[in-house]
C-alpha positions as a printed NumPy array, in Angstrom:
array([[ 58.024, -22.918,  51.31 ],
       [ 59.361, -20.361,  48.907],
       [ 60.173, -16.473,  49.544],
       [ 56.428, -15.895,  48.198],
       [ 55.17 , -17.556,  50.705],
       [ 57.077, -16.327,  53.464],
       [ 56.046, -12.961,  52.118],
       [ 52.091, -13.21 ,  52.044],
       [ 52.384, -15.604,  55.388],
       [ 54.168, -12.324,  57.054],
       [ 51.387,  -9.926,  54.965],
       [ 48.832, -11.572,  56.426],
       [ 50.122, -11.799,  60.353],
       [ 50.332,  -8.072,  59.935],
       [ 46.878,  -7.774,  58.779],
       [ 45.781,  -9.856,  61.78 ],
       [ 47.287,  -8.273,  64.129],
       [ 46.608,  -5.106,  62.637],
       [ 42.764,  -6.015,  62.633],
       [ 43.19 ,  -7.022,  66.519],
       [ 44.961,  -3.98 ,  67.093],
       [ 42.318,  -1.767,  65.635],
       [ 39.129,  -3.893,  67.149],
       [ 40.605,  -3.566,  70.361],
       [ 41.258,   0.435,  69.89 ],
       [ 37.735,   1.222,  68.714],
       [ 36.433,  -1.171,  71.281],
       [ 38.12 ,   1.003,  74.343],
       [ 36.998,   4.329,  72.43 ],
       [ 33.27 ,   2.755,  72.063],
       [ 33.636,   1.876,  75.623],
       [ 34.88 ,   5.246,  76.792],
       [ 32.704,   7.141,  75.24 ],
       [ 29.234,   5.075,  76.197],
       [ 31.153,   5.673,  80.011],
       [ 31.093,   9.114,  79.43 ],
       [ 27.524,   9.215,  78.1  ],
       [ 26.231,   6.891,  81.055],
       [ 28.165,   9.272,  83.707],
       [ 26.236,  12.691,  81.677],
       [ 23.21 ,  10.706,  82.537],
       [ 23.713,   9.25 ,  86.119],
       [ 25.183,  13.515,  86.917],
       [ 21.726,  14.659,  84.913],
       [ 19.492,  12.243,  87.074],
       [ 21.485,  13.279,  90.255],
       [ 21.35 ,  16.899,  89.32 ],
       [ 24.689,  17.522,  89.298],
       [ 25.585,  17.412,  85.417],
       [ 27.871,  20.078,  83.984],
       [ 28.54 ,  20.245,  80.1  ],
       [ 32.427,  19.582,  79.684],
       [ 34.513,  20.183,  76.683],
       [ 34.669,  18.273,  73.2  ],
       [ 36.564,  17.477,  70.292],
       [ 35.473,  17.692,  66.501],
       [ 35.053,  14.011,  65.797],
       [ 31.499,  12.669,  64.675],
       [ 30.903,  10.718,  68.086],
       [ 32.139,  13.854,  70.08 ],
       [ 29.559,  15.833,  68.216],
       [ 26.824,  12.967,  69.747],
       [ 28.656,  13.297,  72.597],
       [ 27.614,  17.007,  72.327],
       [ 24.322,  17.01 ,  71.077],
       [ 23.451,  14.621,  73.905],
       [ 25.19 ,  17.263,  76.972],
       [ 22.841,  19.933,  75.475],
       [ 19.86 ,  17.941,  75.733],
       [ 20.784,  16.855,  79.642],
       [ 21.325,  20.303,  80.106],
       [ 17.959,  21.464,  78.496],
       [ 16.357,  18.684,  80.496],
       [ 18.321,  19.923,  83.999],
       [ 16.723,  23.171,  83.363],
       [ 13.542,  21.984,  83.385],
       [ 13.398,  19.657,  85.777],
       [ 14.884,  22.616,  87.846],
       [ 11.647,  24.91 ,  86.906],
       [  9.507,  21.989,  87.399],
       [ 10.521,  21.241,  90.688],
       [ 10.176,  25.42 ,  91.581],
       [  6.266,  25.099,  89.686],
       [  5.627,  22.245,  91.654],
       [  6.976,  23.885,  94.977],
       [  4.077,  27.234,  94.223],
       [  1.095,  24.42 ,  93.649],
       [  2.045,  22.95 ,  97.18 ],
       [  2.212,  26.35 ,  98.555],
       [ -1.215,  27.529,  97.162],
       [ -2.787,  24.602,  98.095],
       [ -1.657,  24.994, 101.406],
       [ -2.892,  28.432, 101.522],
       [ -6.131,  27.339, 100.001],
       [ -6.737,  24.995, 102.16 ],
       [ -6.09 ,  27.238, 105.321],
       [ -7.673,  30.412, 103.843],
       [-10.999,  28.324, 103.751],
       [-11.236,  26.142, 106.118],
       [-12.149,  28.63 , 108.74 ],
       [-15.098,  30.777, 106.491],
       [-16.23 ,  27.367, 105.261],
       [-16.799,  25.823, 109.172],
       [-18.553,  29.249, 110.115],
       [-20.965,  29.128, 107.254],
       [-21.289,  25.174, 108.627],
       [-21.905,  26.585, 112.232],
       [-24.405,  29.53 , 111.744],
       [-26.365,  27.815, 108.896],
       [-27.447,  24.848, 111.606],
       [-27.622,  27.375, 114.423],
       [-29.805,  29.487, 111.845],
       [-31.662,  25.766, 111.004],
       [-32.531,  25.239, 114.771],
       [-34.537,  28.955, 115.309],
       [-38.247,  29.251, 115.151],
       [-38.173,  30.676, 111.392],
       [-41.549,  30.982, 109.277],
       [-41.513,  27.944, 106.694],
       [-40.28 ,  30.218, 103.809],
       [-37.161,  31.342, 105.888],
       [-36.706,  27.681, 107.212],
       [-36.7  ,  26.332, 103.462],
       [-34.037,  28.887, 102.568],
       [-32.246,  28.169, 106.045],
       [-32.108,  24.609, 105.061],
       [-31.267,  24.951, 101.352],
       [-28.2  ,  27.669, 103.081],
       [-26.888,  24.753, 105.202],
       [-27.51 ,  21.864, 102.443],
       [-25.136,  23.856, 100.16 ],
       [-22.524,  25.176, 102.918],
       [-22.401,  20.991, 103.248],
       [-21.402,  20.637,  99.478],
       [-19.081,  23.577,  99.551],
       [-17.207,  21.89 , 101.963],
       [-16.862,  18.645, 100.211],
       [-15.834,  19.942,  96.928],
       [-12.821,  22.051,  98.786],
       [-11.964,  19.286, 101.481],
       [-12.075,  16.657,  98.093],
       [-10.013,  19.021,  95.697],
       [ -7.257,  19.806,  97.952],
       [ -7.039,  16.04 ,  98.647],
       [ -6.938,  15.372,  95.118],
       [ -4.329,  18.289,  94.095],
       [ -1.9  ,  17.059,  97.388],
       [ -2.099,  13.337,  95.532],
       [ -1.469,  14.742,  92.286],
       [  1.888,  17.471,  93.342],
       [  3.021,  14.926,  96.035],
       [  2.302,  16.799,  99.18 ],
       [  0.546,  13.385, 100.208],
       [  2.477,  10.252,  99.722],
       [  0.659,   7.025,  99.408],
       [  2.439,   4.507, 102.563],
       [  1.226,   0.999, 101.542],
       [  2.311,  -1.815, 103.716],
       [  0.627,  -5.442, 104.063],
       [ -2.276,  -5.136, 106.398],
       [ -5.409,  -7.018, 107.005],
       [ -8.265,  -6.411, 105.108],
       [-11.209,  -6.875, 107.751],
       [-10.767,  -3.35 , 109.614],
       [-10.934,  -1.278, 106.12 ],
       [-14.386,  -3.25 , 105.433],
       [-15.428,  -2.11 , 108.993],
       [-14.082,   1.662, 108.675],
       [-16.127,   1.602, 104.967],
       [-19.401,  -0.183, 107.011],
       [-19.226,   2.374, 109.841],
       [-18.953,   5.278, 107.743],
       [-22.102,   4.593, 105.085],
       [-24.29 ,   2.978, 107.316],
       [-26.013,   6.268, 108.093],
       [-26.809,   6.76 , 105.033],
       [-27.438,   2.981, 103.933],
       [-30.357,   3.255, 106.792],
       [-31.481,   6.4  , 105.643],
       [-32.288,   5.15 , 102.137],
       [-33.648,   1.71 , 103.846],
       [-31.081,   0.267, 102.187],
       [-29.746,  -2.774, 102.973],
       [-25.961,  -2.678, 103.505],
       [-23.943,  -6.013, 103.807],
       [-20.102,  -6.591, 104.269],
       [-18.283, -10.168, 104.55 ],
       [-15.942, -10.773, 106.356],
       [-12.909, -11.832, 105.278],
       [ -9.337, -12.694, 106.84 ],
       [ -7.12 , -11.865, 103.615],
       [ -4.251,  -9.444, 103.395],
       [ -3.363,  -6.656, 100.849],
       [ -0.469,  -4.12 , 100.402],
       [ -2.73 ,  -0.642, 101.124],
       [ -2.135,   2.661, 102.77 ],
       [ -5.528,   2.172, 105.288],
       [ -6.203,   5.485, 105.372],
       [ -6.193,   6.392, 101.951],
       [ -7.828,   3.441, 100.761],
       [-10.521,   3.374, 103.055],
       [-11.371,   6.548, 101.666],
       [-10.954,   5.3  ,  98.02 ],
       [-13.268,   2.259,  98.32 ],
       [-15.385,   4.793, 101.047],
       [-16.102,   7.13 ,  97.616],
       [-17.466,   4.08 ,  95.793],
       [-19.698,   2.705,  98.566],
       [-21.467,   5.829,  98.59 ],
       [-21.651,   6.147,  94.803],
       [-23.193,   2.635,  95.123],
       [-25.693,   4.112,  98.142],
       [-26.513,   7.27 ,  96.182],
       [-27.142,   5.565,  93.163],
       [-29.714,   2.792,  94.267],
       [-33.365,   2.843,  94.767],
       [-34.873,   2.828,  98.88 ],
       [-35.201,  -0.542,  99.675],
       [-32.34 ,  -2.167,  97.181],
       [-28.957,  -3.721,  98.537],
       [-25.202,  -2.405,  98.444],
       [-22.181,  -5.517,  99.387],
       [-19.191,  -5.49 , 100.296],
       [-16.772,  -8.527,  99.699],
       [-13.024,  -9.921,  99.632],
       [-11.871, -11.929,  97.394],
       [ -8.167, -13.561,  97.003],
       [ -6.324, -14.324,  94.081],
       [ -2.392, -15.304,  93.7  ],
       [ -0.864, -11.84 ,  92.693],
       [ -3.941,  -9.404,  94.237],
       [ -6.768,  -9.047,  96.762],
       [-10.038,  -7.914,  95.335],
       [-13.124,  -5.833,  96.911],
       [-16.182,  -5.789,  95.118],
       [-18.719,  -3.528,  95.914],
       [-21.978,  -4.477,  94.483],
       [-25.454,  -2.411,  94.081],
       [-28.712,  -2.752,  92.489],
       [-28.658,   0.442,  91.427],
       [-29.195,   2.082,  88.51 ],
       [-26.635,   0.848,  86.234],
       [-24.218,   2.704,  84.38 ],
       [-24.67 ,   2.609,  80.15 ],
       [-21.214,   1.21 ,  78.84 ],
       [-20.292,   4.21 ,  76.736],
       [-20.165,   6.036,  80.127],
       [-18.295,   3.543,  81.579],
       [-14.647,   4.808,  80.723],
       [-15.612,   8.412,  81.439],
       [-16.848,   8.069,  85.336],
       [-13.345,   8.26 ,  86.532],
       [-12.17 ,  11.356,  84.89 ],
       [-12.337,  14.359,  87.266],
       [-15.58 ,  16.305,  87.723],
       [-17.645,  13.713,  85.169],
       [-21.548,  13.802,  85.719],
       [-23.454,  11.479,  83.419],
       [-26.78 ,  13.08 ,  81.993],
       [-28.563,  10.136,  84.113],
       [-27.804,  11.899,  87.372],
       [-27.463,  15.351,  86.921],
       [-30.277,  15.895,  89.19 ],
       [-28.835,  13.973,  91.828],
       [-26.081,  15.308,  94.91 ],
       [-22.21 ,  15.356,  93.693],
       [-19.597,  17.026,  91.906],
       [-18.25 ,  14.299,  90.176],
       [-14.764,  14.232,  91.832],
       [-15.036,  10.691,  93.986],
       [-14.295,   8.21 ,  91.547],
       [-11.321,   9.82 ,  89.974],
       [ -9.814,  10.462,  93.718],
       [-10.571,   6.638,  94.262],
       [ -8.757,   5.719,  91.278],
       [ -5.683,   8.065,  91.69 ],
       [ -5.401,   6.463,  95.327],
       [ -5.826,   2.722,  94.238],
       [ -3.096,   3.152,  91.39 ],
       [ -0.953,   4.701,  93.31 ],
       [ -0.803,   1.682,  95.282],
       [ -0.089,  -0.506,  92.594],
       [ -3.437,  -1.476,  92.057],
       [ -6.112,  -0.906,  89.755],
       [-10.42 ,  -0.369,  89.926],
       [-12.335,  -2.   ,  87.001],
       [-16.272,  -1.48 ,  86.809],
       [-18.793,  -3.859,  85.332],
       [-22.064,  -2.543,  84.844],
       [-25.663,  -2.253,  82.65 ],
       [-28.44 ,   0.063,  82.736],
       [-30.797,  -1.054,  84.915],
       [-29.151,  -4.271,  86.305],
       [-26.798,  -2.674,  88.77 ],
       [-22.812,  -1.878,  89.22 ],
       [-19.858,  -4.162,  90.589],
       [-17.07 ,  -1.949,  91.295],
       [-13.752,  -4.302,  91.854],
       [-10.772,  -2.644,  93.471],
       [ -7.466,  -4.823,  93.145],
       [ -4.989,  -4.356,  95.999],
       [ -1.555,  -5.712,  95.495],
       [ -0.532,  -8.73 ,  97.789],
       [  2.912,  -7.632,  98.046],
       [  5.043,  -3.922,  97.088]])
């Protein structure tokens, strides 16, 4: 080989290992600094994050930019969690401020009911005790639905058998099933689903009587179970009145009322607690109806967390 070549064999081992040296450097930098980024995020998440010091170079300023916007978003989270604190007190004191007035009203409207009143004062008596009844819904389902929504109540779903929350549901509308001479039937069913019982019997409760209120004396309200790999599903079926399809995404927002039942009990408030109980379980209600030809409500429980 001649001196030349020596020469530009030599140039170019310096240029190699001057290209290693330099991928390796701005590989440990790029790696330092995405360390220091995911540690500003873990201490932001933890709530410990304090804005340190930086130099002048571009990724610093990133580096930078991105400690502000933690801190922004500490500061927040930190008024947040002080808003959120005030709800859950003022619920509580809602819901303890009228709970007593509320039960008295209850109490002296059916004492008021059970006197020997002239028919005028008994209607008014009646229509007193009637609305004492609603007044006592709404509040009992608004501070159910505001603990849900701030967190005061968390949702505790474990795998449990299906059967007793279709006999809580049965137990609890049959009254009124009978009253309409409407004929209520539940299957039975030896499946399994990840619920909180309590809460979901209320949830799927708040349909059944949707699908009671809704259907003519004499019709028929069911209840069944059925399995499928990933979830369990409850259908509760009516031959009811139906529900038009344009209205169908708009039942579950809070305090709804469709124009076809305005003149009918309820404050629109059921549905959207069922839904906000079943998706906080993982699951999820869908609705298939038609004017006319009834209403399947399906609730999907999960079969595992």
């Amino acid at each position: 080989m001649s001196p030349f070549d020596y020469i530009c064999l030599a140039a170019g081992l310096v240029a190699a290992v001057a290209a290693i040296g330099f991928t390796l450097y701005y590989h440990t930098k790029t790696k330092k600094i995405l360390n220091r980024a995911s540690k500003m995020i873990d201490d932001a998440i933890s709530g410990s994050f304090t804005e340190s010091v930086f130099d002048e170079s571009l990724l610093s300023s990133v580096e930078s930019k991105l400690a502000q916007y933690l801190s922004s978003c500490s500061v927040s989270s930190k008024n947040l969690a002080e808003e959120k604190d005030k709800i859950k007190e003022l619920i509580a004191d809602i819901s303890h401020q009228t709970k007593t007035p509320i039960s008295n009203i209850l109490i002296y409207a059916q004492l008021l009911c059970e006197q020997d009143l002239p028919e005028g004062s008994a209607q008014q008596a009646a229509a007193l005790s009637e609305q004492a009844q609603k007044l006592s819904f709404l509040i009992e389902a608004l501070v159910k639905t505001s603990r849900l929504e701030t967190g005061i109540i968390t949702l505790a779903p474990k795998l449990s058998e299906l059967q007793p929350l279709m006999d809580a549901v049965e137990t609890q509308i049959m009254p009124k099933a009978r009253a309409k001479n409407i004929a209520l039937k539940v299957c039975d069913t030896f499946e399994k689903a990840c619920f909180d019982p309590k809460w979901t019997a209320e949830a799927v409760y708040n349909i059944a009587d949707n699908a009671v209120k809704y259907t003519p004396r004499g019709g028929i309200v069911e209840l069944s179970v059925t399995a499928f790999e990933l979830f369990c599903k409850i259908d509760i079926k009516d031959s009811g009145i139906g529900i038009p399809e344009d209205e169908q995404p708009k039942i579950f927002t809070r305090f709804y009322r469709s124009p076809h039942v305005a003149g009918s009990e309820g404050v629109g408030i059921g549905l959207y607690l069922a839904r906000k109980i079943v998706s906080g379980e993982g699951g999820y209600i869908k609705v298939s109806s038609a004017p006319d030809k009834g209403s399947i409500f399906s609730v999907f429980l999960p079969k595992e967390p």
